[in-house]
Every structure is written in C-alpha cells, then in structure tokens.
C-alpha positions as CSV (number, residue, x, y, z in Angstrom):
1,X,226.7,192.9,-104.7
2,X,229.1,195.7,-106.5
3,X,232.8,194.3,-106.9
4,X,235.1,196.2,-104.8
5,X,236.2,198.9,-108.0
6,X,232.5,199.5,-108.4
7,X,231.7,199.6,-104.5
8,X,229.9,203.5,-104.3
9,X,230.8,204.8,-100.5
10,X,228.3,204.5,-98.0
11,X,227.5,207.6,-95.1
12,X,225.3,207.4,-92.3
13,X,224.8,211.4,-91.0
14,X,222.6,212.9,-88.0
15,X,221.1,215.7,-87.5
16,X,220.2,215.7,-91.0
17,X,216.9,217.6,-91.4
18,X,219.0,220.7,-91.4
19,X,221.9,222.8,-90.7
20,X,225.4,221.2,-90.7
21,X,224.0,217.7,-90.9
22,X,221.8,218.4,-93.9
23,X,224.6,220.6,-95.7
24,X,226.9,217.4,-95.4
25,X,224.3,214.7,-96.7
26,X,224.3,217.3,-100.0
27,X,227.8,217.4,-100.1
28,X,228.2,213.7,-100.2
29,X,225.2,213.0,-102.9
30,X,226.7,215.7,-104.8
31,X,230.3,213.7,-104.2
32,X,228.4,210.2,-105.7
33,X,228.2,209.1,-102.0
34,X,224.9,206.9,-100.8
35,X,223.4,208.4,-97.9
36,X,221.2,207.4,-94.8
37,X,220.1,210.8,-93.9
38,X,218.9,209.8,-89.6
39,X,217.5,212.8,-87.7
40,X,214.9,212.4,-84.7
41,X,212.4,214.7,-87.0
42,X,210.6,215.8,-84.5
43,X,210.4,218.5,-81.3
44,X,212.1,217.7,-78.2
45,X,209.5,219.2,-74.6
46,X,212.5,220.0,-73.4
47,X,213.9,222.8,-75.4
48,X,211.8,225.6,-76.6
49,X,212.8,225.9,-80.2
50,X,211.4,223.8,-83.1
51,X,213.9,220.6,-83.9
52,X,214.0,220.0,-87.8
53,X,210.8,218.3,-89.1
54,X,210.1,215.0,-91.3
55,X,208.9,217.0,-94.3
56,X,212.6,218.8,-93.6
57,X,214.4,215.4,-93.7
58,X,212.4,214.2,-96.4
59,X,213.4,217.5,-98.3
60,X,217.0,217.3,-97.9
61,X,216.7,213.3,-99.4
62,X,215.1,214.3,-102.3
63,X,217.3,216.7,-103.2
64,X,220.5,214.7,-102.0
65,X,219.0,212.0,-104.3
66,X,218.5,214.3,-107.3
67,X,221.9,215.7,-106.7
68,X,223.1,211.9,-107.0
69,X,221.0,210.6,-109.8
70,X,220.2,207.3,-108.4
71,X,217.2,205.6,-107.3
72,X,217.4,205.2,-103.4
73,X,221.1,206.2,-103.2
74,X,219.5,208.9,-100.1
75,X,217.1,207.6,-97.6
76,X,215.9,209.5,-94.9
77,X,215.5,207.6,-91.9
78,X,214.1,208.3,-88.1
79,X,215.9,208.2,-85.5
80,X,216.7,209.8,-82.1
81,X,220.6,210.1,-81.5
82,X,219.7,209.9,-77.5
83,X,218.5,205.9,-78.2
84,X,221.4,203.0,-78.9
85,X,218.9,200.5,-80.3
86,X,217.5,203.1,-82.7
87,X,221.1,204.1,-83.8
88,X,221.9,200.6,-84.2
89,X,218.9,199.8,-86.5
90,X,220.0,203.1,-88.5
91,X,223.6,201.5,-89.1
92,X,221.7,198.0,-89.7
93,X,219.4,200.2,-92.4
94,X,222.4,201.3,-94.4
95,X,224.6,198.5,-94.1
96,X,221.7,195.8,-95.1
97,X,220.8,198.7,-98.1
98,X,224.1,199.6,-99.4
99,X,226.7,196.7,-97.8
100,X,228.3,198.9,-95.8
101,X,229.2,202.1,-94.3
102,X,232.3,204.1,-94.8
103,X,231.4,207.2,-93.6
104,X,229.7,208.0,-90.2
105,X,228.8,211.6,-89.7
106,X,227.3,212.8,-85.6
107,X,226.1,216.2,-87.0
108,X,222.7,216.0,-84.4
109,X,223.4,218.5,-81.7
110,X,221.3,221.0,-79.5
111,X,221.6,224.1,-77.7
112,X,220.3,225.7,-74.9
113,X,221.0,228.6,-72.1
114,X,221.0,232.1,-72.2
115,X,220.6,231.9,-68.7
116,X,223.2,231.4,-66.0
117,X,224.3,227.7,-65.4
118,X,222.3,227.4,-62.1
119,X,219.1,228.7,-63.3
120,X,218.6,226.8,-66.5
121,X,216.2,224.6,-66.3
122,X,217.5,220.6,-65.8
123,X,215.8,219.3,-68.6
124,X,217.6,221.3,-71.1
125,X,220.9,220.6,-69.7
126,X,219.9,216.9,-70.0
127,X,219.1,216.9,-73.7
128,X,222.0,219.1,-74.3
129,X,224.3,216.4,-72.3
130,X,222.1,213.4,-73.9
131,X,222.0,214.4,-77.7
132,X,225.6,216.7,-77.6
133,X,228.2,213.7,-76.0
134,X,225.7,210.5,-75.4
135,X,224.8,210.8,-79.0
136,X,227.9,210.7,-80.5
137,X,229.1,208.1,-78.5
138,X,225.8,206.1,-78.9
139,X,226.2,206.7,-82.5
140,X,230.4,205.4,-82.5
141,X,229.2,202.2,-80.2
142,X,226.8,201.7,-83.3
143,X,228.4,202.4,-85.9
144,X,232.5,201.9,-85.1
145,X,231.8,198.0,-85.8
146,X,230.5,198.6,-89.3
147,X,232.9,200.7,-90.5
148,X,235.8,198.4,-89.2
149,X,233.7,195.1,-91.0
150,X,234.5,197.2,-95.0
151,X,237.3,194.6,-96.1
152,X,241.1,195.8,-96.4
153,X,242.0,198.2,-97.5
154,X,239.5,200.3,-95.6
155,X,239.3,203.8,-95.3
156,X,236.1,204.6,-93.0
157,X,235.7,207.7,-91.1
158,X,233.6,208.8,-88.2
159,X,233.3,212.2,-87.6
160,X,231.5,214.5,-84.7
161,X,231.1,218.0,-85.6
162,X,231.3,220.2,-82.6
163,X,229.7,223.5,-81.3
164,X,231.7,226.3,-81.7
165,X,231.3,227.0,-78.0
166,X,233.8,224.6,-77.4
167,X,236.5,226.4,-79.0
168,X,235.4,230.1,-78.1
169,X,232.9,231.7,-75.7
170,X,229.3,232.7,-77.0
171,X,227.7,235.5,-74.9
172,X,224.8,234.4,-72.8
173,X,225.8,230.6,-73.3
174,X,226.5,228.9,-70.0
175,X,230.2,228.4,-70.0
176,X,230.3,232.0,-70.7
177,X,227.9,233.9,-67.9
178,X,229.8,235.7,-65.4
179,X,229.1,236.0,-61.7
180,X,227.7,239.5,-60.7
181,X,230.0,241.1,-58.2
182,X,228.1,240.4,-54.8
C-alpha cells in the first residue's frame, strides 16, 4: 500500500466505450489518474442503435493506459449501469485494485424518440428511464460508500453528466413534440 503523499487518485467512469464517458477516462489517464473504465459493451434489443462495443472499451484502456504510463493504471471492466450487484462488483474491482476510489463518473446514458411520447415504443422509454436516472443512482448506492471510506481529508467526487435535453429542447425528442391542432 502507497503512503497517503504517494496515494495516485482512483476513478470509476461509465459509459466508457465512447463519447463523454470515454473522453473523461482519457482526461484522467492523461491527469495521472487510475481508471476503471465500466461500460455494458454490448447492444441493448431495446434501442435500435449500436451501444459501444468491448473492442471499443478495450480501445479507450489502452490508450488511457498509454496516456498514463503504468502497467494496469486503466482497466476496462463490464458492466451494465441498469444492475446494482454488477455496479457494486465494479466499485469492489477498483477499490480491491487501487485502495480506493475518489472519483465516481455516471457518464452511461441512452437516447431514444423521435416519435411523439405516446407512440414510442415502452421498451425504449424503459431503458431510457433504467440506464438515464436508475443508473446513476444504482451507481451512487454503489459507489457513495467507497468514496466516503478514503481517510480524512478526503476529497471524492461523484458526478452524473446529463443530456442536454434537460437544459434545452431537441427537435423530435419527446419532451419537445408538439400536439397537432385537432
């Protein structure tokens, strides 16, 4: 075990295969920052765009890794956000690899729509509801312990990055389709 002046932070992020999630599990590598990179890595049935792969995950570790210039300081790790007992082995993986956590990132979100509210389909409203809100609070259940067990003075973090539809309208998106005048 590192002393406490050599103690290198520890993040846990989701949705890392890509996007937001995998742009923030670079930014941390680059930053020095050990990294379990957690993403379900895999399609969902109920949405009818690709989800970010394992050789996508994989990708962004590597190169998180490289960017760090230590042996295991990234990891890329499995796990679907929708699932407390996976997100709870996650927080187990990085605490029982690094000692720790510091930094909790709920990056894993999914869209759907483009159809009025009443006429998308209730599967996809479902995994928006389950992965959007359930996963971060799955993921803060998980995690919210481990960040508070970092001895004084602590400074852990969780964050939950949010769509931009929750801050502005995006045409076509549910909370933005109109009624037609009857």
């Amino acid at each position: 075990m590192t002393s406490r002046s050599e103690h290198r932070r520890v993040a846990l992020v989701t949705g890392a295969a890509r996007g937001i999630g995998a742009a923030t599990v670079l930014e941390l590598a680059s930053r020095g920052w050990s990294v379990l990179a957690v993403d379900l890595a895999s399609d969902d049935p109920a949405l009818p765009y690709p989800m970010g792969t394992k050789r996508e995950l994989v990708a962004v570790a590597t190169e998180a890794g490289s960017r760090v210039n230590r042996v295991g300081a990234v990891r890329p790790y499995i796990a679907d956000v929708r699932d407390p007992s996976a997100l709870q082995a996650a927080v187990a993986e990085a605490v029982g690899t690094w000692g720790g956590l510091d930094a909790v990132v709920a990056a894993a979100g999914v869209i759907a729509g483009g159809v009025p509210l009443w006429e998308m389909p209730i599967d996809q409203e479902r995994a928006v509801l389950d992965v959007c809100l359930g996963g971060v609070v799955n993921l803060a259940r998980a995690a919210v312990p481990a960040l508070l067990a970092r001895p004084a003075p602590r400074s852990g973090r969780f964050l939950a990055v949010a769509s931009a539809a929750a801050t502005k309208g995006l045409p076509r998106s549910p909370s933005t389709v109109r009624r037609k005048p009857v």
